[in-house]
Every structure is written in structure tokens, then in C-alpha cells.
C-alpha positions, -999 to 999 in steps of 0.1 A, spaced: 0 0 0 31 21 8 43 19 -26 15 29 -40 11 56 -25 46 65 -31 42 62 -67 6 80 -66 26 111 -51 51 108 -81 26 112 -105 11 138 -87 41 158 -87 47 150 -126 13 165 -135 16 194 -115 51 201 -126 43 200 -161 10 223 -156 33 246 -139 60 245 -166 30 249 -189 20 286 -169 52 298 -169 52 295 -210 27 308 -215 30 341 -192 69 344 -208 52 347 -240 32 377 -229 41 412 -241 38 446 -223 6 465 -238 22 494 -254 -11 517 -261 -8 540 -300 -21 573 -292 -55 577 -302 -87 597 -289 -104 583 -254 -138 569 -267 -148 541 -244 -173 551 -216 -170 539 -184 -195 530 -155 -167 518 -126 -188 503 -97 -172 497 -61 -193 477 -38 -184 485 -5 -195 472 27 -181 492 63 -149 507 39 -149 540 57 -111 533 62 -107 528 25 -130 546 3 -120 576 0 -86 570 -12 -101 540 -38 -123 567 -49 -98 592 -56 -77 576 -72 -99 563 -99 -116 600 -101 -77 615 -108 -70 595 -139 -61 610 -169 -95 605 -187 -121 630 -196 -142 632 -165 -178 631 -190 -164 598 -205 -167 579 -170 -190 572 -139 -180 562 -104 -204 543 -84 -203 532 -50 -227 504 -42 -234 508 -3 -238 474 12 -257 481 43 -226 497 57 -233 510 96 -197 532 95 -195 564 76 -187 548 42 -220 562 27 -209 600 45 -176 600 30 -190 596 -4 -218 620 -2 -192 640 5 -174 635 -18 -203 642 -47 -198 679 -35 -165 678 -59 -178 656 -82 -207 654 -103 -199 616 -118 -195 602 -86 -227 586 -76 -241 567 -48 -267 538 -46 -286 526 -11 -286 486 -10 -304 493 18 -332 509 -2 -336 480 -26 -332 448 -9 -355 432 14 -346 397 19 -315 384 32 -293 369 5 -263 344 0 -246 372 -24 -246 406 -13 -223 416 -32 -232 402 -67 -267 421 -60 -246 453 -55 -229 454 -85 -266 444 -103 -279 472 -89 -254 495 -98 -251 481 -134 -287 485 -137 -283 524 -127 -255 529 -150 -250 551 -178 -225 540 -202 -214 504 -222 -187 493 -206 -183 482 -168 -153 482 -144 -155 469 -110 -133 470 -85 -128 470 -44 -132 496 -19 -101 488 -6 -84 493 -36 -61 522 -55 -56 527 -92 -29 542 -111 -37 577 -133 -38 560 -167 -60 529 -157 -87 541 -178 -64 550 -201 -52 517 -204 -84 501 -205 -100 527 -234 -65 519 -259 -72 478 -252 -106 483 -258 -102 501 -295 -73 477 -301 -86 446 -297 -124 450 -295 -130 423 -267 -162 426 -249 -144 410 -210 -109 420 -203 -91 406 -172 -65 431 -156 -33 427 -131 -42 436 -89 -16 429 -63 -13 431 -26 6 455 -6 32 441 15 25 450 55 57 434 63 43 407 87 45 367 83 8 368 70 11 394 45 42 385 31 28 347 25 -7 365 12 17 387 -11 33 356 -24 0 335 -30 -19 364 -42 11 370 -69 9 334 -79 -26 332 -86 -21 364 -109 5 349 -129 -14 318 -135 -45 344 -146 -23 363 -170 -9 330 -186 -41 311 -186 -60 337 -203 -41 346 -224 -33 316 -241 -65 309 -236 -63 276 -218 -87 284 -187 -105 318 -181 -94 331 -141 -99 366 -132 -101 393 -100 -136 410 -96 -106 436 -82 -95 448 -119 -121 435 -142 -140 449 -172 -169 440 -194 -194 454 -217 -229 454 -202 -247 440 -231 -225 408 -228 -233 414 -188 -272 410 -201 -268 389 -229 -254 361 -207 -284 370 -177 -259 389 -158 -259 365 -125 -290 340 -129 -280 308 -117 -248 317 -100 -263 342 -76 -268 320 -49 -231 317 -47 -215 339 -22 -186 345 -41 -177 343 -79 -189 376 -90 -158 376 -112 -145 341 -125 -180 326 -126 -195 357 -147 -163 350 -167 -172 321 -175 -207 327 -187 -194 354 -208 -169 333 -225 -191 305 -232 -206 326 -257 -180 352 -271 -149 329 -269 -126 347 -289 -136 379 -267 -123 378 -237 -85 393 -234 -61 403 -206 -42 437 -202 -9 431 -191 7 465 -186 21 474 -152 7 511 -148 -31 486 -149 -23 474 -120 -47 478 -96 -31 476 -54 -48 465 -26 -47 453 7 -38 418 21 -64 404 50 -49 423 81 -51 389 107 -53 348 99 -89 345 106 -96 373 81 -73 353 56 -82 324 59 -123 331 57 -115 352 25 -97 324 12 -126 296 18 -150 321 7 -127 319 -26 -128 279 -28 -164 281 -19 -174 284 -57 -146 255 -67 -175 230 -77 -196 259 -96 -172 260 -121 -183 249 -160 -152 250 -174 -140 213 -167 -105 227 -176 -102 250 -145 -118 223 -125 -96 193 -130 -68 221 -126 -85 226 -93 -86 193 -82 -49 185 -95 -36 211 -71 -57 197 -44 -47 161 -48 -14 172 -48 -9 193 -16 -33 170 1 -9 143 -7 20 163 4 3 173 38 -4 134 43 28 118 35 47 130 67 20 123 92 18 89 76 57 85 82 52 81 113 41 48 106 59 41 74 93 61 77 105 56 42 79 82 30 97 108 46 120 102 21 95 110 -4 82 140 7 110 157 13 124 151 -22 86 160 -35 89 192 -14 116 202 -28 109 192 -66 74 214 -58 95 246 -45 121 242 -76 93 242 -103 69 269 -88 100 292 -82 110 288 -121 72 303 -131 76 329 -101 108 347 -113 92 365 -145 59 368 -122 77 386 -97 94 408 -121 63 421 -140 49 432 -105 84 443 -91 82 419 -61 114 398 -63 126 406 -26 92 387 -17 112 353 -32 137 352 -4 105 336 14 94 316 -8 107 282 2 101 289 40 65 295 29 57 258 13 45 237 43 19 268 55 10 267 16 3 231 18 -16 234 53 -33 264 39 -42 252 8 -58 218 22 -77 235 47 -91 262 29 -102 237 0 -117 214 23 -139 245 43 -148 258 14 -169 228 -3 -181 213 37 -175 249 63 -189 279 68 -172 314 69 -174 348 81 -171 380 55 -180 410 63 -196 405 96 -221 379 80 -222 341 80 -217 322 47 -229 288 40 
């Protein structure tokens, strides 16, 4: 039985080596966007759900409102989620300065409690919105000055109706941020390689944009609403299903789009079940074998040394598989960290694999069979 599962863990590794060898490829093929000059035409409706973000929202806001775009080509609206800080004061404050900054009430429309509050929010504000194209991002988020920019040349370029875009975390400096830095940067890599060649769709509601007749033309969230999460990878998906050769990704460094890493471990790890939580939703059986390879994998690799205490020899093999893991995922991190000028953050990198493995068992686990917290409300 040993041996088998010896040799299972082998081909484990082999798989997941190759698919990694596979991402990196692919994102080494990328190119910087280099935008031609041209005349801003795209119209923008950016919507920021934002639930108790009185810390944040005013600088996410700003940001986005100082970018150098004409001011009557774009909207900003901030979706209120029932927020009992001064989240809604800030912005009504704000609206004093500027006329396309608008804000919508959840409060007012909803009645009944929901699974998705904020997939409602951005349906809402999508449904109040003025112009053809949507953004979303977070309230906890800041943008740089030619993000719409950015956006408006890919737009005329390449005439997509979903483009996926870059967002990284800040780096606190702790234990937890620096390994949330690290993930986080991983995950984005393997969204700008998969995209773009086109392999699996993945995507960050945190940088994210979309025409709203493809929003409508695929019924927006119907059938996935009762979700918690997946406002962006499982809208993605819908969209893609039916304009396949639309979708795109902008990979430029002045779209990405900073934010903050969970501030404690319980904060962390309920954003990160709340993440896994849509795992089994997915249609794409691509991303969902993917899923399950990286699963099997780490669950195998968390296994292996409690089951040496019984078997001894499979220390053997778990060390070796460790460090076989670390050597191929630090090959696709290199160019990774590079586009998002994080190398220094590599120096951790090894010291981080057994939390990854722990981390990445437990959260997939809680997500399909736990509950979570987010937001001060209980997820099922």
C-alpha cells in the first residue's frame, strides 16, 4: 500500500510540474501592452461595492476620479452594502467635488437576506448605470492615473467585450502578509498566462471589465447568484461560453490595480474559503480538473509526513517531492515577480511551502463542507 502511494505522489508531482511548466510559457510569451495614441472613446460605468470601507474609500475613490480621462467619458459608483460606519458620509461627501460620482442605497432595494450581497450590489449599480462598458473593482483598492487609459487603448485595439487586468497586494511586512503577497502574486501569474493563451479563463472582480450588453446577454448573475462569491471568474465564465474569442487580458504594469492583504489569519483564511467556496460551480472542466490536481497534490504532500510516522520511508519521499514542488513553482515565479516588481518577496518563498500546503488543504476542504465569516455575515 506504501508503494502505491509513493508512486501516486510521483505522478502527482509529474502532473503538477508539467502544468506549472505549462503557466510559466505561456506568461513568458506575454508582451507589455504598449497603447498608439488615439482619442479616449470608451465610456465607463466603474462600480465599487463597499460594505463598512470608511477606512478605505476615500482613497479607492480618488484615485480612480484623478486619472487622466475626460471626466464626462466615466462614472464612479459606489454600491453601499448596508454599511453601519461612515462609508455612505464619506462619499456623499465626496459628490460635493464631483458630479460623476454617484451613490446607490442597497439598503433601499433589498428586502430579503441573501447568499450574495455583493453580486446584488454590483446588479444594482449596473442597472443604474449610464455607459457600455463596466469596471469593478474593491473599496479597498487604489488605481494608477492612466487605468482608464489603459483600458480605453485595449478596448479600441482589440475589441473584446471581457478584459481581465493585473491587482496585487501591498506588503505589510508581517508573516501573514508577506505569504498572502506571495499567493496572491501566484494566482495572478497563473490568470495572465491562462488567459491569455487561452487555456482556462481566471480573473479578480478587483480589476475587471466587461461590456454590459455581454453582462445581459449572458443574464448577468442568474444561476450563480446564490453563490457567495464568484462575481468575477463565474461571470467569466458565462461570458466566455458565448463570445470565446472575446475575452482578453491587459498586461501592462501602470493597470495594475493595489490592494490590501487580509490584516489577521482569521480574516485570511475566511476570504480564502470564501474563494474555494465556488470551486465545484465552475463549467469550465478545464479550470476544474486544474482545481482538483492542485488539491490532490498538496493533500498528498500534507499526508505523506504524518503517515511517516508509521511508514518512515515516506519521509524520504516527501522531502524530495517538497523540494521538486518549490524548484518548479519558483522557475514560473521569477518572471511573475518581475512584472509586479516583487522579487525581494522570493527570499520567502521556500520557508512558505509547508503553510501553503496546510493552507491550501484546509481552505479547499472549508470551502466545499464549512462555513465562513465576511464582512460581519455568515456564509454557508
Amino acid at each position: 500500500m506504501w508503494l502505491i502511494l509513493a508512486w501516486l505522489a510521483i505522478g502527482l508531482t509529474l502532473c503538477y510540474c508539467a502544468l506549472i511548466f505549462s503557466y510559466y510559457g505561456w506568461f513568458t510569451r506575454l508582451r507589455l501592452f504598449k497603447p498608439q495614441p488615439s482619442e479616449p472613446l470608451t465610456r465607463f460605468s466603474i462600480i465599487i461595492p463597499a460594505r463598512n470601507e470608511e477606512a478605505n474609500i476615500e482613497k479607492c475613490v480618488i484615485s480612480i476620479l484623478k486619472n487622466d480621462y475626460p471626466s464626462n467619458l466615466y462614472e464612479v459608483i459606489v454600491a453601499d452594502d448596508f454599511s453601519t460606519d461612515n462609508t455612505a458620509l464619506i462619499i456623499k461627501n465626496l459628490q460635493q467635488q464631483y458630479s460623476n460620482l454617484k451613490l446607490i442605497h442597497l439598503s433601499h432595494i433589498v428586502a430579503n437576506k441573501l447568499n450574495s450581497y455583493k453580486k446584488k450590489s454590483i446588479e444594482t449599480a449596473i442597472a443604474q448605470s449610464s455607459y457600455e462598458w463596466i469596471i469593478t473593482t474593491d473599496a479597498d483598492c487604489d488605481v494608477n492615473t492612466q487605468w482608464l487609459s489603459l483600458f480605453d487603448a485595449y478596448i479600441q485595439k482589440n475589441n473584446p467585450v471581457f478584459v481581465a487586468a493585473p491587482v496585487k497586494f501591498v506588503d505589510g511586512g508581517s508573516f501573514i502578509s508577506i505569504f498572502q503577497c506571495l499567493d496572491f502574486m501566484s494566482l495572478q501569474g497563473i490568470t495572465a498566462a491562462s488567459v491569455s493563451a487561452g487555456f482556462h479563463a481566471m480573473c479578480n472582480g478587483a480589476n475587471l471589465a466587461y461590456k454590459k450588453e455581454a453582462f445581459y446577454a449572458v443574464n448577468g448573475f442568474k444561476d450563480v447568484d446564490n453563490i457567495a462569491s464568484g462575481d468575477d471568474m463565474l461571470l467569466m465564465h458565462k461570458i466566455q461560453k458565448q463570445y470565446s474569442r472575446k475575452i482578453g487580458y491587459l498586461f501592462s504594469r501602470n493597470a495594475i490595480v493595489s490592494t490590501l492583504p487580509m490584516h489577521s489569519l482569521k480574516s485570511f483564511l475566511n476570504q480564502r474559503i470564501r474563494w474555494a467556496s465556488k470551486a465545484t460551480s465552475y463549467t469550465d472542466k478545464k479550470i476544474f480538473l486544474v482545481l482538483l490536481l492542485v488539491y490532490l497534490f498538496n493533500l498528498i504532500l500534507f499526508l505523506l509526513p504524518l503517515l511517516s510516522i508509521i511508514e518512515p520511508s515516506l519521509l524520504f519521499y516527501w522531502i524530495r517531492l517538497l523540494v521538486i514542488k518549490t524548484f518548479c513553482e519558483l522557475v514560473f515565479m521569477l518572471p511573475v515577480a518581475r512584472f509586479f516588481g516583487e522579487q525581494k518577496l522570493l527570499w520567502y518563498f521556500p520557508v512558505m511551502q509547508p503553510f501553503h500546503i496546510v493552507y491550501t488543504v484546509v481552505s479547499g476542504w472549508l470551502g466545499k463542507f464549512g462555513k465562513y465569516e465576511w464582512k460581519g455575515r455568515t456564509v454557508k
